[in-house]
N, C-alpha and C positions, 0 to 999 in steps of 0.2 A: 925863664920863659918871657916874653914880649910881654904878655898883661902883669905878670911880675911886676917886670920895667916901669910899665903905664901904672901900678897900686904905687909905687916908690916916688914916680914923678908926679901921680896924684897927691901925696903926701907933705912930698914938698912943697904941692904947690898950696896945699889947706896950708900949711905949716908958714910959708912966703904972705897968703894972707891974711893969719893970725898975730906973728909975730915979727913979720919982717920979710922981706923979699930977698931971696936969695941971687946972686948976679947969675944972668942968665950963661955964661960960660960954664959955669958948676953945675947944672943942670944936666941927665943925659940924653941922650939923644934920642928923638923919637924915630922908631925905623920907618915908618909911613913919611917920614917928613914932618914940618913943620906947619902947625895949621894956626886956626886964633884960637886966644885964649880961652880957658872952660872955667867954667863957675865951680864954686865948691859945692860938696854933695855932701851933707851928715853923714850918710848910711852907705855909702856907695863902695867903700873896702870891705863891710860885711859881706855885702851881694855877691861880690867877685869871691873872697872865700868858700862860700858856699858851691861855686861853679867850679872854682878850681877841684874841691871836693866831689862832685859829679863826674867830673873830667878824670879825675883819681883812680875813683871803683870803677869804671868804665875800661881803662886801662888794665886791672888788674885782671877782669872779667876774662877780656880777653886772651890775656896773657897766661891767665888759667887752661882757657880753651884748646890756645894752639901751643900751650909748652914751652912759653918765652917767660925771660925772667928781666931784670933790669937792668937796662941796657946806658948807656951813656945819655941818652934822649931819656929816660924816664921810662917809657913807654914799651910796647909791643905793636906788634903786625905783622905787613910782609914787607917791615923796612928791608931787610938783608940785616938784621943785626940780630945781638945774642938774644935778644926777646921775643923777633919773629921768627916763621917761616922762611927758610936759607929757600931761595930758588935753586943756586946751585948747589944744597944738600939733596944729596941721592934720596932720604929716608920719601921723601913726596912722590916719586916715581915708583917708590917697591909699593904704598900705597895702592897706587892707580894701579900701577900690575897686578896688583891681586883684586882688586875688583874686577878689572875688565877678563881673568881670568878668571871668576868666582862668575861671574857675566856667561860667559863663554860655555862652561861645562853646564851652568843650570839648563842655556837654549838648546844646546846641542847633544843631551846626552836620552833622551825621551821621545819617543817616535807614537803615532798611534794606529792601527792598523783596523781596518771596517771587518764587519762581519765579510762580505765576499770579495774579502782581498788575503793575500799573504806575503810578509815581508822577508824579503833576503837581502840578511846582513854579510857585507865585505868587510874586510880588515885589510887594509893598504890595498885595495884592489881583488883578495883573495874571500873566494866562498866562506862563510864560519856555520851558520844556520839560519833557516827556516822559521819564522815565527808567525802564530797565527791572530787571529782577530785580540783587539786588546790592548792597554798601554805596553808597553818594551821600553826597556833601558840598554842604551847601548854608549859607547866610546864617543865622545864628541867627534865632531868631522875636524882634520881630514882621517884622523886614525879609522872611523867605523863610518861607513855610510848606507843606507836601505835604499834599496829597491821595488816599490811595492806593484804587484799585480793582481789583474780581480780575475781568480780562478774559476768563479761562479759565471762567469759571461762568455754566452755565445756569439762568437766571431761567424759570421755569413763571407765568405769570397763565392762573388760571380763570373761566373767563367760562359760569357752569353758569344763572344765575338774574338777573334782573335786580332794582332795588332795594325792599326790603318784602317777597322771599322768594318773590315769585310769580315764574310762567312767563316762560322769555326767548322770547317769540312772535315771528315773523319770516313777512311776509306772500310766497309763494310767485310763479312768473310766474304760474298758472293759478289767481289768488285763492285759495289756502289756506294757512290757518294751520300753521305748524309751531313745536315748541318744541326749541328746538338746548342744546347743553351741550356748548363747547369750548376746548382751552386753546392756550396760544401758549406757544411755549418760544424765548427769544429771550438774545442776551448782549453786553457793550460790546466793539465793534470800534474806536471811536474814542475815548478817555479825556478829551481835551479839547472834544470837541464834546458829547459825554455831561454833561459839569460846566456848558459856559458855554450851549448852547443850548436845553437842553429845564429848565424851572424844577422838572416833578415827572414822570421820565420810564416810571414804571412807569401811572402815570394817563393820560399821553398814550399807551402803547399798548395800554391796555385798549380805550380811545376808537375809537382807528382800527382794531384790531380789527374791534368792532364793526361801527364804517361801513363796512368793507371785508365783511364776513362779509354783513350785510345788503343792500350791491349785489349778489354773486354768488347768494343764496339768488331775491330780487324777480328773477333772470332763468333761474330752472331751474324746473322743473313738481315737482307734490309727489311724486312717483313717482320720479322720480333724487334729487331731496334726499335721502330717507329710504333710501335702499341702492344702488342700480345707478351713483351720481358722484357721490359722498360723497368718495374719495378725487381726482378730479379737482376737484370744487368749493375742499376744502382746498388742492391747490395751489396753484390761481388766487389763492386768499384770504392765502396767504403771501403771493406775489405784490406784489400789490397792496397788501399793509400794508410793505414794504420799501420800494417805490417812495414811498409815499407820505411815510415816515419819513428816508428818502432827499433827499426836498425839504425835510424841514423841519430838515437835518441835525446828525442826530440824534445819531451815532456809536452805532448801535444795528445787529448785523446777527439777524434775524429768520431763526430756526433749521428753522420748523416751526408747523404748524399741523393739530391732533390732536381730527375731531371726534367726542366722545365719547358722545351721544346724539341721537337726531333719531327725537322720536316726534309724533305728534297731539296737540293740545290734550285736556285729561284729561274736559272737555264732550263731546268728538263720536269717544272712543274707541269706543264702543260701533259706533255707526255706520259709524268708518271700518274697524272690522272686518269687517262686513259687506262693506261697496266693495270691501276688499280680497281675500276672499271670493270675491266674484263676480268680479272680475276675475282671480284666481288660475283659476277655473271658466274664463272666455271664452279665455285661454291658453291652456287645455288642450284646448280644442274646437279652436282656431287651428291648435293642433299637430296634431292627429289630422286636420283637412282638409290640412295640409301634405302629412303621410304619405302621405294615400290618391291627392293629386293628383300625388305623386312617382312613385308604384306606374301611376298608369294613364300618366304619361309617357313612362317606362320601357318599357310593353307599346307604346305607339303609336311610341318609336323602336325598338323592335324587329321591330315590323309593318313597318316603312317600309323598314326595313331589307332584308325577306324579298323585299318586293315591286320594293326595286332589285334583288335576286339574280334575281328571277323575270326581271323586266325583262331585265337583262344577256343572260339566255338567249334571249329570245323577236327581239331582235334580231338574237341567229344564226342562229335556226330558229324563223322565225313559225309556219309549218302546224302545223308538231310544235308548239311549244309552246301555241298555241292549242285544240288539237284534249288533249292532258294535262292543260290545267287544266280544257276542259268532263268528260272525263271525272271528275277529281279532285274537281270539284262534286258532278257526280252521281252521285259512290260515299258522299258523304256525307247528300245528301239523301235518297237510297234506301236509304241500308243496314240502314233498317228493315223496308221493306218486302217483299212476296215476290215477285220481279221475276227475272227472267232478262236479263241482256241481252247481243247477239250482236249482234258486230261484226264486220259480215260483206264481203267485195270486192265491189267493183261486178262482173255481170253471174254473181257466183255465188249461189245458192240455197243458202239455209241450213237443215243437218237440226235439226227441235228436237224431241226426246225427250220428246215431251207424257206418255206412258205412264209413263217413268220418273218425269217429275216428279211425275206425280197417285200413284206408289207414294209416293215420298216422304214427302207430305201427309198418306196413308189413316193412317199409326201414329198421327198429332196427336189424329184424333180419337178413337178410344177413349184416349186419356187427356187426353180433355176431358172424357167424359162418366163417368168414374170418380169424381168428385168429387161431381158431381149424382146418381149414385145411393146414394155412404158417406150423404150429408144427408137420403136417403130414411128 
């Protein structure tokens, strides 16, 4: 080694100043070149032993570490010799591939799924299963990969307007126009039929929405569309957008269907203000001939009533009751009039008080004729 060199040319040169100078051709060469002379040092080959010694274990340490042994150089590393690390020895690469593969399957093989979520696992692309909330171990990518969706969430699509911002118009049973504005609030009941059969599944239930909402509105009249089975129409139309989602399965279960306005086209408001107007008007006359024809039903089962009472009696005593009701007539067709009547037994003569009754009569008229003479 170089400081070798430098202990032996140190040596000679103690040894040149103690005993004699050696002719400087005999001398080796220093690799640094030629500089001035150095003084002698007592102790200065101890010190360099000791370093060389440092330098020693230090080598060996290593050579421990990475699997070198003694090489031509003394020494280990990553000279490329027998005591280093070979670069172009393959064992450094199978190394590294097995960590970055040992890397690889710890990140890629653990997935973890939330309470309102559920994961679906593929295998090269194909369905395997279903797993629900909770750590999952699966196949590193690209072999296994998850899918995760939150089945607990309710999706709202609003179906207010159709496309370019105008009127969603929907032609009635009784030919009228109505303009609707409703929404669907719907969520994934099936995860794997949700991913593999419907390709864009919020576009497919706007759709049928639609066609669904559009059958029930073409078979109601514009008079229940707009208020009175508004709430029955919407459930038919949930209905009927399930079943149909249902065949094309979906894995979608349809929560509701929420209709949020149902007015006239904004052309024939004016008009249908009016209809509804007059119609609100013929209701209310409909109601007031109800009432009055409840009231006169009422007196005629009351009357009917009186006359099976009368009836009942005159079956137990016809004379009498016949002979009470002509009276009971003729107390009220007379009892205007100034009439006396005696009802008198056969074969007896009745006294009638003519004298008393023309007293009676005499007071009427002076205060009849009281008045025609104050107006004289």
């Amino acid at each position: 080694m170089p400081w070798q060199n430098n202990e032996t040319d140190d040596g000679n040169a103690g040894g040149a100043s103690g005993g004699g100078a050696e002719p400087q051709a005999n001398r080796p060469s220093n690799p640094w070149g030629e500089g001035p002379p150095r003084k002698p040092m007592g102790n200065r080959g101890q010190g360099r032993g000791e370093f060389d010694d440092l330098i020693r274990r230090s080598q060996e340490k290593l050579k421990t570490q990475f699997g070198g042994g003694n090489g031509p150089r003394g020494g280990g590393g990553f000279g490329g010799g027998p005591g280093g690390i070979d670069l172009n020895d393959g064992r450094w690469l199978l190394w590294a591939g097995g960590a970055i593969v040992a890397a690889w399957i710890a990140l890629g093989s653990f997935y973890r799924v939330d309470a309102q979520e559920r994961g679906v696992v593929q295998r090269f692309g194909a369905y395997v299963e279903t797993t629900g909330p909770g750590l999952h171990f699966k196949l590193p990518w690209p072999i296994d990969s998850v899918e995760l969706r939150k089945v607990e969430q309710i999706n709202v699509i609003d179906i207010s307007s159709s496309e370019g911002g105008a009127e969603n118009l929907m032609l009635t049973g009784d030919q009228n126009l109505i303009n609707l504005a409703y929404a669907v609030r719907w969520k994934i009941r099936n995860p794997e039929d949700f991913l593999y059969e419907l390709q864009d599944p919020e576009k497919t239930v706007r759709e049928v929405a639609e066609s669904a909402m559009r059958a029930e509105i073409a078979r109601a009249n514009l008079t229940a569309a707009l208020g009175p089975q508004r709430a029955q129409i919407a459930d038919r139309v949930r209905d009927r957008i399930q079943e149909l989602l249902d065949s094309y399965k979906s894995g979608i279960d349809v929560r509701g269907v929420d209709i949020k306005q149902a007015d006239p086209p904004a052309a024939v408001d004016g008009a249908f203000k009016d209809v509804s107007a007059a119609q609100q008007d013929a209701q209310q006359y409909l109601n007031r001939a109800r009432t009055y024809a409840q009231a006169l039903l009422a007196r005629a089962q009351g009357d009917a009533a009186a006359f099976d009472a009368v009836y009942a009696q005159y079956r137990l005593a016809p004379e009498v009751t016949r002979k009470r009701m002509y009276l009971e007539t003729m107390e009220k067709v007379l009892s205007k009039v100034d009439k006396t009547i005696i009802d008198a037994p056969q074969g007896v003569t009745p006294y009638l008080p003519l004298p008393e009754v023309r007293r009676r009569a005499v007071p009427a008229a002076p205060a009849e004729a009281a008045p025609a003479a104050a107006q004289r």
